[in-house]
C-alpha positions as CSV (number, residue, x, y, z in Angstrom):
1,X,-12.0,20.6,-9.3
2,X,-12.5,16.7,-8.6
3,X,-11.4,15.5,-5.6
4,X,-11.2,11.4,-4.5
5,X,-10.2,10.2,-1.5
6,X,-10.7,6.8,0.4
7,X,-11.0,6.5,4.7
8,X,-8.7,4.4,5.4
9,X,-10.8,3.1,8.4
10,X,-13.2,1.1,5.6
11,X,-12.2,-2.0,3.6
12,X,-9.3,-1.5,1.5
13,X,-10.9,-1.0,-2.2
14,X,-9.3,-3.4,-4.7
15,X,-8.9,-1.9,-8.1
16,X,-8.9,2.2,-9.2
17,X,-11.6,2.7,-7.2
18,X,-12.7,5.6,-4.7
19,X,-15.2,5.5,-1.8
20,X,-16.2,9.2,-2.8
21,X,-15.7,11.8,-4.9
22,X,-16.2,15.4,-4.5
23,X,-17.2,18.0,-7.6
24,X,-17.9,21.5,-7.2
25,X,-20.6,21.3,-4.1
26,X,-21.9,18.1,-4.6
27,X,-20.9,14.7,-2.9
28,X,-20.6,11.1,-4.4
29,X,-20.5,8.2,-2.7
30,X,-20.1,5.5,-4.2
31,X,-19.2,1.4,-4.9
32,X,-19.3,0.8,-1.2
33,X,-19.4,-3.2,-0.5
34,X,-18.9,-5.7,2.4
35,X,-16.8,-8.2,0.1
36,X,-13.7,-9.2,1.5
37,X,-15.0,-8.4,5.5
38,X,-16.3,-10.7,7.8
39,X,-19.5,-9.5,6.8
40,X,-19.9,-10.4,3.8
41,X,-20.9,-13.8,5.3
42,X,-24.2,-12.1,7.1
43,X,-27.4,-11.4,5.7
44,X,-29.0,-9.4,3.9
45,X,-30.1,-7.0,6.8
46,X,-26.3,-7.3,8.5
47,X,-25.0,-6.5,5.2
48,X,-27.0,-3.3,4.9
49,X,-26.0,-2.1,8.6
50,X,-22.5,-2.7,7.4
51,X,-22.9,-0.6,4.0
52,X,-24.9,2.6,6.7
53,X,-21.9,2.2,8.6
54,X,-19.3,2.9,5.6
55,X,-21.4,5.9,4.6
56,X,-21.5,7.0,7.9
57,X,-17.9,6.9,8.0
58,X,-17.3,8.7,4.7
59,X,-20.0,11.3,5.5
60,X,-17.9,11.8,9.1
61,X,-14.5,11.8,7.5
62,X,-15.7,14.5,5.2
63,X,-17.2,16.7,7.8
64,X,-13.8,16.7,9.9
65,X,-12.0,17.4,6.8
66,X,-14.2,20.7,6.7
67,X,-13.1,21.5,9.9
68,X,-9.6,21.6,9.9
């Protein structure tokens, strides 16, 4: 079974798009970006800590789902 799912604490995603997808035991994430934040305007390095911080998020959402 495929699951998608979206946190909503990121950047809303424009289009048909997921921030991760789950299949079986494995764990994609995926498309992440910094367009459309306030960060999109930093640098390179700013934009990179920005993109950690989304996965963190995803990886965190994911964990608490397994919890409850």
């Amino acid at each position: 079974m495929v699951e998608r799912g979206n946190d909503q604490g990121l950047p809303q995603v424009a289009g048909p798009y997921v921030d991760a997808t789950k299949h079986n035991k494995t764990f994609y994430i995926s498309g992440l970006t910094v367009y459309g934040t306030k960060d999109q305007s930093f640098d390179m390095s700013g934009q990179r800590s920005d993109i950690l911080g989304q996965e963190s998020a995803i990886l965190e959402y994911e964990r608490r789902s397994k919890i409850d």
